[in-house]
Backbone as XML, in Angstrom:
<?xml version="1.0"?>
<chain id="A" units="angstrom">
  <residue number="1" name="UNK">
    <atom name="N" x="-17.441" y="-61.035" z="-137.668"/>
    <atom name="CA" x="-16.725" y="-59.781" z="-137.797"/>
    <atom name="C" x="-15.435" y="-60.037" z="-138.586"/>
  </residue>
  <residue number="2" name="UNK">
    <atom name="N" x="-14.825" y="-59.390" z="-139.389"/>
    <atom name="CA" x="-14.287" y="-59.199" z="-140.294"/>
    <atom name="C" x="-12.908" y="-59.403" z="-140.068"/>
  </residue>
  <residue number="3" name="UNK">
    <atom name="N" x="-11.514" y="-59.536" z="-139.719"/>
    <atom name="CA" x="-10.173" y="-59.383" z="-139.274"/>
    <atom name="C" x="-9.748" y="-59.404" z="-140.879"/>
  </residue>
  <residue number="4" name="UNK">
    <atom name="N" x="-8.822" y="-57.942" z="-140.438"/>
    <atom name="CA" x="-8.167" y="-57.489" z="-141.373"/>
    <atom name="C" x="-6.126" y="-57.435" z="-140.652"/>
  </residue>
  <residue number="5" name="UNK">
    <atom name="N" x="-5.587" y="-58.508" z="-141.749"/>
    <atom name="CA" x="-4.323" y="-58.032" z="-140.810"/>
    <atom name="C" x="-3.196" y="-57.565" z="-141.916"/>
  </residue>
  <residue number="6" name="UNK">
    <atom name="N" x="-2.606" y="-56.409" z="-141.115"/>
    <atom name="CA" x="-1.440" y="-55.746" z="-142.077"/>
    <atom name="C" x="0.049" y="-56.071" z="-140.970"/>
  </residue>
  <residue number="7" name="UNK">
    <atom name="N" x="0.950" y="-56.349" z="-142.090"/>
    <atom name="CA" x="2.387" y="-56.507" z="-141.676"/>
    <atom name="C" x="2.722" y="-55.613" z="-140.777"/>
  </residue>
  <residue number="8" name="UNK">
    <atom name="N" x="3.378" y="-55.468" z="-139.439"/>
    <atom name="CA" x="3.992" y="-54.810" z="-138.815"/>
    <atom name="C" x="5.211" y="-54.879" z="-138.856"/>
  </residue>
  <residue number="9" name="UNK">
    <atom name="N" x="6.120" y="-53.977" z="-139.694"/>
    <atom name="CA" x="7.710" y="-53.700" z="-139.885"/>
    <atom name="C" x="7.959" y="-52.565" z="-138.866"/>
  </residue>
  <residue number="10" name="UNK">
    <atom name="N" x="9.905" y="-52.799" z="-138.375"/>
    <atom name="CA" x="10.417" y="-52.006" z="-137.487"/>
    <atom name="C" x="10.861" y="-51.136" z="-138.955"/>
  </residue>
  <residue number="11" name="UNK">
    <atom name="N" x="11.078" y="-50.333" z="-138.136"/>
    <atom name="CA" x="12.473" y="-49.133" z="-139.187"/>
    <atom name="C" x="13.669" y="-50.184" z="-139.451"/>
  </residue>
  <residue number="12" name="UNK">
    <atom name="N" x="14.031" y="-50.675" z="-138.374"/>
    <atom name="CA" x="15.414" y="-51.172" z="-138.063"/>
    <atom name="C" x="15.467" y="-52.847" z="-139.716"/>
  </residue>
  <residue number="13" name="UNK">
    <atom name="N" x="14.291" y="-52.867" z="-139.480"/>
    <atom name="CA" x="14.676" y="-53.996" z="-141.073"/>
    <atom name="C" x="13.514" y="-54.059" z="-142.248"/>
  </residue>
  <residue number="14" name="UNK">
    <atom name="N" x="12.962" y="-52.357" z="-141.982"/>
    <atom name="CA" x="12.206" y="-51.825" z="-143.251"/>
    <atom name="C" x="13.086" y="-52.289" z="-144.638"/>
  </residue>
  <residue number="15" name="UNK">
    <atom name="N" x="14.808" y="-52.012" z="-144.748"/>
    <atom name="CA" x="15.311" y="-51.737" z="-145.840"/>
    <atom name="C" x="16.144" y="-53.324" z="-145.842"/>
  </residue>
  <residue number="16" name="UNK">
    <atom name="N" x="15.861" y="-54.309" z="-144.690"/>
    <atom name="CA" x="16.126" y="-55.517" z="-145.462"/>
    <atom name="C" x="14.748" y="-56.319" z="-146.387"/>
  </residue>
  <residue number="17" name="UNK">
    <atom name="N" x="13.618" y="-55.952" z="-146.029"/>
    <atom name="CA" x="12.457" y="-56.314" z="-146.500"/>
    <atom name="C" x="12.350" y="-55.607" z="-147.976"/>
  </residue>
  <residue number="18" name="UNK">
    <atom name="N" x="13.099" y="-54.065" z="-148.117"/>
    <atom name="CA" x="12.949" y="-53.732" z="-149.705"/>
    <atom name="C" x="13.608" y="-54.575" z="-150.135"/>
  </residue>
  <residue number="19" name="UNK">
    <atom name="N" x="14.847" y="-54.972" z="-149.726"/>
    <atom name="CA" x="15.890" y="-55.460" z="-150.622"/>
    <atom name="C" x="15.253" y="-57.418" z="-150.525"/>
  </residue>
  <residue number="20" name="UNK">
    <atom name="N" x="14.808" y="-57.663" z="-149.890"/>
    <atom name="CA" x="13.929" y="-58.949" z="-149.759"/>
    <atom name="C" x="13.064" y="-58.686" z="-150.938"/>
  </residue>
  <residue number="21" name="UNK">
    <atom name="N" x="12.109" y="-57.851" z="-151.161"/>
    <atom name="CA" x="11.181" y="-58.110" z="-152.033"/>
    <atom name="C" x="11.124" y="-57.228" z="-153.287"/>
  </residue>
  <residue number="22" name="UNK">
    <atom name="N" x="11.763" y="-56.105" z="-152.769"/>
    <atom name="CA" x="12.404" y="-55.404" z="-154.288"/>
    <atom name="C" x="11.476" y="-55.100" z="-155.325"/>
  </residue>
  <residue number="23" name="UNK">
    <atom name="N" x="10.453" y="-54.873" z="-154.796"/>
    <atom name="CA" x="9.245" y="-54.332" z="-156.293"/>
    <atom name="C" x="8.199" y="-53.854" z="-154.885"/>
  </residue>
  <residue number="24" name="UNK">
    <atom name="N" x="7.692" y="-52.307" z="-155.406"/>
    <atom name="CA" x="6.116" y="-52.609" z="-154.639"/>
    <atom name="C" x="6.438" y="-51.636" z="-153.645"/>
  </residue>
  <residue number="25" name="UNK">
    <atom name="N" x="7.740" y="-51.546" z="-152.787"/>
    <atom name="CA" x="7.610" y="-51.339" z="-151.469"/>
    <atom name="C" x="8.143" y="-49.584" z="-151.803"/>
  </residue>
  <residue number="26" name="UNK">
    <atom name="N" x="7.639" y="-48.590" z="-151.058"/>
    <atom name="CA" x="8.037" y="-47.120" z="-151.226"/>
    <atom name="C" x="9.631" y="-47.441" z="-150.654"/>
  </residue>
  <residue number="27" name="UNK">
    <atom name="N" x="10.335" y="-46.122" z="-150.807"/>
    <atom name="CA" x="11.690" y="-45.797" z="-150.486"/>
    <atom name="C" x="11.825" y="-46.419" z="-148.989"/>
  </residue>
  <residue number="28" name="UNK">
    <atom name="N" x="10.792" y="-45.336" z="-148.520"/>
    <atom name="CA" x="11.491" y="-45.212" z="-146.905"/>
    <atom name="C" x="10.393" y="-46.077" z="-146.014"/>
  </residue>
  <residue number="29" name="UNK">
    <atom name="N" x="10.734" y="-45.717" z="-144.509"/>
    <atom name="CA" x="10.017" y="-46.720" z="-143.844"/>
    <atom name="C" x="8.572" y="-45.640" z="-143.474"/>
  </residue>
  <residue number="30" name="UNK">
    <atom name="N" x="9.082" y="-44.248" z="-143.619"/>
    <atom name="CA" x="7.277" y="-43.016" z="-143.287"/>
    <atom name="C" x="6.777" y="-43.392" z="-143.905"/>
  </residue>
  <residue number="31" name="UNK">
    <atom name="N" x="7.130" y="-43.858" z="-145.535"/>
    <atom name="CA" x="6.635" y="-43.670" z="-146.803"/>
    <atom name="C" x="5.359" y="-45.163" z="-146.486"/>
  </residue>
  <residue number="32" name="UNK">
    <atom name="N" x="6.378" y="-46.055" z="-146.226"/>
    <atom name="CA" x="5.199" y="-47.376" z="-145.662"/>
    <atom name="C" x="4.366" y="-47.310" z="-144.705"/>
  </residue>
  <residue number="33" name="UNK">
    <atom name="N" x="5.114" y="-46.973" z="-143.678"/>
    <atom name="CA" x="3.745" y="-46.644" z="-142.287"/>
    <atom name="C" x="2.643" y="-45.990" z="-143.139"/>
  </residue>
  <residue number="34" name="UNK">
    <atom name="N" x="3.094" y="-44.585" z="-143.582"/>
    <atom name="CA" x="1.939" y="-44.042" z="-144.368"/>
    <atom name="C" x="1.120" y="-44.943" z="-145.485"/>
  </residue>
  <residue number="35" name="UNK">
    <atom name="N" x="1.381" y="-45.911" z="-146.150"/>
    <atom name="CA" x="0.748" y="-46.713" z="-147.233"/>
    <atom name="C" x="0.129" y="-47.710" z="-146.187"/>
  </residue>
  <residue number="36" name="UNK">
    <atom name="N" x="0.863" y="-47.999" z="-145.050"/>
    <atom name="CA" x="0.298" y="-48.917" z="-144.332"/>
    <atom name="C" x="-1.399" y="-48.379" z="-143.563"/>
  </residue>
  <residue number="37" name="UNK">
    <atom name="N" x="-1.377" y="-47.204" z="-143.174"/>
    <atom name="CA" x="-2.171" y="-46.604" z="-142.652"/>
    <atom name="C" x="-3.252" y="-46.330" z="-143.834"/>
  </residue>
  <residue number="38" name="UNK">
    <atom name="N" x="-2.661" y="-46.024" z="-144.961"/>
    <atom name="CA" x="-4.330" y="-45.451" z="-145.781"/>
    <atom name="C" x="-4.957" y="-46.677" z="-146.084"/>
  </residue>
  <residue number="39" name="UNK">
    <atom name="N" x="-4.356" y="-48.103" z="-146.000"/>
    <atom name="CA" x="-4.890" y="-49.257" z="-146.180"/>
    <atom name="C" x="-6.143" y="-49.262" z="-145.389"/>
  </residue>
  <residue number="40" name="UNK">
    <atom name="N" x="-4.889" y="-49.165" z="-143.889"/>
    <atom name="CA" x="-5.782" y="-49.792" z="-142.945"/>
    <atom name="C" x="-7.283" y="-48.993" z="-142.970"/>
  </residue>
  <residue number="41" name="UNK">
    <atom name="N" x="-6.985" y="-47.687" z="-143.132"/>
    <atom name="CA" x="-8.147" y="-46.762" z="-143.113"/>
    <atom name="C" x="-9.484" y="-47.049" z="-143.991"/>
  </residue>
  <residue number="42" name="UNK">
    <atom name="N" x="-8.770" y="-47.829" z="-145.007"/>
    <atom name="CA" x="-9.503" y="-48.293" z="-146.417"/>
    <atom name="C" x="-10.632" y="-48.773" z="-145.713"/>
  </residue>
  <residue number="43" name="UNK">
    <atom name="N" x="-10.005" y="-50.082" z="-145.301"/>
    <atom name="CA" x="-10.538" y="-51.105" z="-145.178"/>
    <atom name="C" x="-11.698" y="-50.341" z="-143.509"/>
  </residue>
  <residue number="44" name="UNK">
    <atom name="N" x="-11.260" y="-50.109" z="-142.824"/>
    <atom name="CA" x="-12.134" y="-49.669" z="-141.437"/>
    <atom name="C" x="-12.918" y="-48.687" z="-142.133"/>
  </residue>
  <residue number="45" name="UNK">
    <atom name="N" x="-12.956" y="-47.789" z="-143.275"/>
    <atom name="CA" x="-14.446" y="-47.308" z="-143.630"/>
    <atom name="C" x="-15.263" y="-47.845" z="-144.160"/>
  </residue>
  <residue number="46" name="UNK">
    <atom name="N" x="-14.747" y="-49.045" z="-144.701"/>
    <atom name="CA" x="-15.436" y="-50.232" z="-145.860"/>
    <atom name="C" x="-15.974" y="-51.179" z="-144.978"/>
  </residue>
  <residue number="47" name="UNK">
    <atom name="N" x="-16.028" y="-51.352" z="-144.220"/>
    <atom name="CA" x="-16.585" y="-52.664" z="-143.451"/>
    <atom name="C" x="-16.768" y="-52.067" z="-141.593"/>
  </residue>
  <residue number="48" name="UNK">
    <atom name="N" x="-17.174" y="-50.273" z="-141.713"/>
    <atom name="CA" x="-17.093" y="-49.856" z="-140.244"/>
    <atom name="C" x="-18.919" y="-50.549" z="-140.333"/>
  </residue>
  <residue number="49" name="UNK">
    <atom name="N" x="-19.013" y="-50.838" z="-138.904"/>
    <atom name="CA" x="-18.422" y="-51.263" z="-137.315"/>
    <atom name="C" x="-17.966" y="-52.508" z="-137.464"/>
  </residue>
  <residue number="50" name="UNK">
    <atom name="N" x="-17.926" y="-53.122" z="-138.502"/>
    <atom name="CA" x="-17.701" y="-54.601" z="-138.191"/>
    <atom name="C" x="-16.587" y="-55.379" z="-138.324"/>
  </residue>
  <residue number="51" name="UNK">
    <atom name="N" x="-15.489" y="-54.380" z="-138.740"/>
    <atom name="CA" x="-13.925" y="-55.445" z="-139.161"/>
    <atom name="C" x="-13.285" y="-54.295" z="-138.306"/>
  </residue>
  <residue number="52" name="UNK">
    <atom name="N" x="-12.220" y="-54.778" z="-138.039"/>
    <atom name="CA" x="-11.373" y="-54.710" z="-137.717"/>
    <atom name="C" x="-9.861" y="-54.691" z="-138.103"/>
  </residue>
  <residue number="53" name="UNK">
    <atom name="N" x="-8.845" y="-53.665" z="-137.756"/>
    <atom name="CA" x="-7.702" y="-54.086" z="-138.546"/>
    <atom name="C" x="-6.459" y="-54.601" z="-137.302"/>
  </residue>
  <residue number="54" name="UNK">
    <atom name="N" x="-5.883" y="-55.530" z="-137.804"/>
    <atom name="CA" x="-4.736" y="-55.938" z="-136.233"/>
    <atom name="C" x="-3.322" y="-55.788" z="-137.078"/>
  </residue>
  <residue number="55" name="UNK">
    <atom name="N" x="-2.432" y="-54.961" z="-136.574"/>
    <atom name="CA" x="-0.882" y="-55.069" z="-137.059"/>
    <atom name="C" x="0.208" y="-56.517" z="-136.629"/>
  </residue>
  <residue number="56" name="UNK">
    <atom name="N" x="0.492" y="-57.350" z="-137.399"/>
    <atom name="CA" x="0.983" y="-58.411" z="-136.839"/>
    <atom name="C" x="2.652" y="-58.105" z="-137.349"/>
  </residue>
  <residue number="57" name="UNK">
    <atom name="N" x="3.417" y="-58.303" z="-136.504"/>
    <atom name="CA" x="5.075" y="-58.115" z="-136.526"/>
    <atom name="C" x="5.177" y="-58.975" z="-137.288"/>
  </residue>
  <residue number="58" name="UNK">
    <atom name="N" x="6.281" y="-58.751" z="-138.116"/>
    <atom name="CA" x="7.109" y="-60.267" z="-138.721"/>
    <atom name="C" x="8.321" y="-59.382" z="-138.957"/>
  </residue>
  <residue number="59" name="UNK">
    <atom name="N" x="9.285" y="-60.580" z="-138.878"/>
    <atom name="CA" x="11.017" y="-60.459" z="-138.989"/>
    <atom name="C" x="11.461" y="-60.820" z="-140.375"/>
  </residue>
  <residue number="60" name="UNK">
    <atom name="N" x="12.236" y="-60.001" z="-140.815"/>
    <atom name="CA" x="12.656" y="-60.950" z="-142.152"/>
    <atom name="C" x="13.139" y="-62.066" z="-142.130"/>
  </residue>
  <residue number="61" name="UNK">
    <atom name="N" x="13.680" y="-62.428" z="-140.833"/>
    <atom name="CA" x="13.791" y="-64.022" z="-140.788"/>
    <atom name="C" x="12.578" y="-65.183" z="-141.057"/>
  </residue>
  <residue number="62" name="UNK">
    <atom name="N" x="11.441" y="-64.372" z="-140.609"/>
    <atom name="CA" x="10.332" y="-65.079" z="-140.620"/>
    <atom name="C" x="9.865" y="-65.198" z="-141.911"/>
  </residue>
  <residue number="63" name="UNK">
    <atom name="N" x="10.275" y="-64.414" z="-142.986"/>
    <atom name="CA" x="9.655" y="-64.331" z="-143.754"/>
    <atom name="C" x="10.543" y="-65.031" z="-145.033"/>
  </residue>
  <residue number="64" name="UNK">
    <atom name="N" x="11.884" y="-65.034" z="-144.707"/>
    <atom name="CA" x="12.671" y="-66.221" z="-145.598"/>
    <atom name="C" x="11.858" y="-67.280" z="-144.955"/>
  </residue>
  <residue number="65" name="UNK">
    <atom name="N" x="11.972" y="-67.967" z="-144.453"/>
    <atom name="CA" x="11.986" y="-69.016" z="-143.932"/>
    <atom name="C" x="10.285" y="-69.152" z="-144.448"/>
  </residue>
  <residue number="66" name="UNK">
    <atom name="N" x="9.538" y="-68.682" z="-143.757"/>
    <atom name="CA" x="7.966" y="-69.061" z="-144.809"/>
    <atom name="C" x="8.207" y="-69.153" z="-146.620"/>
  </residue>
  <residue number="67" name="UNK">
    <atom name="N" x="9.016" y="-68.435" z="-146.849"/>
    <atom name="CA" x="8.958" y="-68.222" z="-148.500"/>
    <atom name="C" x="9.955" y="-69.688" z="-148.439"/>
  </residue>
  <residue number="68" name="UNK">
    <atom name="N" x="10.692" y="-69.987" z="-147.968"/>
    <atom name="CA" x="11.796" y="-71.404" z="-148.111"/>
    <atom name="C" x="10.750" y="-72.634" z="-147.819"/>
  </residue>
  <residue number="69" name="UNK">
    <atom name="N" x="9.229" y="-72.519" z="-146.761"/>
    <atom name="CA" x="9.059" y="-73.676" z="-146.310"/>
    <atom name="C" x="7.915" y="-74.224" z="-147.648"/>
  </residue>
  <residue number="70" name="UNK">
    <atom name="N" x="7.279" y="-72.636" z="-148.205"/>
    <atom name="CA" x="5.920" y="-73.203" z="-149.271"/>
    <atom name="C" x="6.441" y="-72.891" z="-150.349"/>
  </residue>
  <residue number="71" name="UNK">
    <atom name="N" x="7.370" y="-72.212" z="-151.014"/>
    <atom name="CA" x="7.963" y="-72.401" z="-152.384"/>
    <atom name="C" x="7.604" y="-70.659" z="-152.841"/>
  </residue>
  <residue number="72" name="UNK">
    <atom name="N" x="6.533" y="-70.232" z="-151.742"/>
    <atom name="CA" x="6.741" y="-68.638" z="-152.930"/>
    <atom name="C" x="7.925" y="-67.569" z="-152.719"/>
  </residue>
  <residue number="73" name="UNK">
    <atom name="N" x="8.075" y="-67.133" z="-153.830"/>
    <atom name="CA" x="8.943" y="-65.662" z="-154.067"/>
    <atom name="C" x="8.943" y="-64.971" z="-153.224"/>
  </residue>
  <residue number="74" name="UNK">
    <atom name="N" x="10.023" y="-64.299" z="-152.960"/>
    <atom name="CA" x="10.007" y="-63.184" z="-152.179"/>
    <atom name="C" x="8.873" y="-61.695" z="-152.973"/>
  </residue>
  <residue number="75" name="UNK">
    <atom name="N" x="8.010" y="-61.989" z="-152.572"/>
    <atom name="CA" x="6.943" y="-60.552" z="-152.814"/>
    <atom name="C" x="5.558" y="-60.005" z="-152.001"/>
  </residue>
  <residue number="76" name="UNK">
    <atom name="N" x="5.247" y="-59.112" z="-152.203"/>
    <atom name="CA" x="4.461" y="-58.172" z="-151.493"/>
    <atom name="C" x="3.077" y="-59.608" z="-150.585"/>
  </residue>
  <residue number="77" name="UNK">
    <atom name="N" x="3.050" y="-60.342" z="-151.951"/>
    <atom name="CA" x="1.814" y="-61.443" z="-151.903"/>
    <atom name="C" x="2.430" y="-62.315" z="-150.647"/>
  </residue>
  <residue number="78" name="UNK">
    <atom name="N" x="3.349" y="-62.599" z="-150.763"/>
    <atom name="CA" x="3.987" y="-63.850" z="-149.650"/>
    <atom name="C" x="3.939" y="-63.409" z="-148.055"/>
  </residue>
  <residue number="79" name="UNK">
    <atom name="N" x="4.477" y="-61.978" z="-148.112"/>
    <atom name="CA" x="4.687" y="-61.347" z="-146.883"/>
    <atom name="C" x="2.791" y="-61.129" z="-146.276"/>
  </residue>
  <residue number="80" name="UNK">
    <atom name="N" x="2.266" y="-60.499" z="-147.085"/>
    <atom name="CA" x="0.757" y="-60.829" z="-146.765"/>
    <atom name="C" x="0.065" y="-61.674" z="-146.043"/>
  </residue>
  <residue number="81" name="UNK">
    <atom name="N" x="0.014" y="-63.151" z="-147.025"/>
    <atom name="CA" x="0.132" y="-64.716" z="-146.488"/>
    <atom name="C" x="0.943" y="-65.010" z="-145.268"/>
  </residue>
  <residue number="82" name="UNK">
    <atom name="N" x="1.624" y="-64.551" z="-145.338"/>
    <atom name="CA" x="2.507" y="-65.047" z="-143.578"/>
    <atom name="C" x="2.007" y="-63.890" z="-142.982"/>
  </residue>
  <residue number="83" name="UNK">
    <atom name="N" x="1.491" y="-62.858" z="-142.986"/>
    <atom name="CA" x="0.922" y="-61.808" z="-141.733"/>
    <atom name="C" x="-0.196" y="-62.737" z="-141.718"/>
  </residue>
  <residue number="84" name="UNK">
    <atom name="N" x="-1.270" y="-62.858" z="-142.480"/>
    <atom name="CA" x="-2.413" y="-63.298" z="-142.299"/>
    <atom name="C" x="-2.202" y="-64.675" z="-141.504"/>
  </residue>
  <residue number="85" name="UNK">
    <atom name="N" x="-1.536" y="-65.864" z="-141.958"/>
    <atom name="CA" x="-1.214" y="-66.863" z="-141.382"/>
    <atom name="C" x="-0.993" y="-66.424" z="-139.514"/>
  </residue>
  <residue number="86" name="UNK">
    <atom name="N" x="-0.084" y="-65.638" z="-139.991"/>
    <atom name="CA" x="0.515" y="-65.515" z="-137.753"/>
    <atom name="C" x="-0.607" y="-64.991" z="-137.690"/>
  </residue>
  <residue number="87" name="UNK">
    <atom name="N" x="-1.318" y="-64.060" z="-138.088"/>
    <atom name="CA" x="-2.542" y="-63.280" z="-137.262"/>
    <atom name="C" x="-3.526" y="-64.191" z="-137.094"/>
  </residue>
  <residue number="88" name="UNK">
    <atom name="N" x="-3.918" y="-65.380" z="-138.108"/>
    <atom name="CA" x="-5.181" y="-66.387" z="-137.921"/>
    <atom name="C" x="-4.831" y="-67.003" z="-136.544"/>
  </residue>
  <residue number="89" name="UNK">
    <atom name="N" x="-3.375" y="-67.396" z="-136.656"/>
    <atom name="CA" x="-2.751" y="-68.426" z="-135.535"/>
    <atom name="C" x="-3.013" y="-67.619" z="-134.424"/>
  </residue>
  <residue number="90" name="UNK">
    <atom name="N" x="-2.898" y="-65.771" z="-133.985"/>
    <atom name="CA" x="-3.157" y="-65.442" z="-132.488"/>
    <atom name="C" x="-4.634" y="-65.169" z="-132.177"/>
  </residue>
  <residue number="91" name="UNK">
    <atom name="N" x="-5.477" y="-64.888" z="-133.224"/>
    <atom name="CA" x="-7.081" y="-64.784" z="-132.948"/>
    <atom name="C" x="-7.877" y="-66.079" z="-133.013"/>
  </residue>
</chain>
């Protein structure tokens, strides 16, 4: 079965993560939940019954610090890679 994992951002450091990655990300934090959601939706009609989608939290601390430990940029791709990473690590 399939695991699909998308970033889980608060409101409270939606707008340190724009200013972290600065290309890509909508204005506001509705504007993402909402981009976050038609993803997820994407993907659960594309692979229904068999995947699954899981929201995994990350902090922007977490996410300097992954981009400081493997060398990538702050961007949309990195933050991805570290959701997917913590989500492999709790399933």
């Amino acid at each position: 079965m399939p695991i699909f994992y998308f970033p889980k951002l608060t409101a409270d450091n939606y707008q340190t993560f724009r200013r972290l990655i600065n290309t890509h990300m909508p204005e506001t934090f509705a504007q993402w939940e909402q981009q976050q959601t038609g993803k997820k939706n994407e993907q659960c009609l594309e692979w229904h019954p068999y995947g699954i989608c899981v929201d995994v939290e990350v902090t922007p601390n977490e996410f300097i610090q992954f981009c400081a430990a493997t060398g990538y940029s702050h961007t949309q791709q990195a933050l991805d890679r570290l959701t997917f990473e913590k989500g492999t690590q709790k399933h």
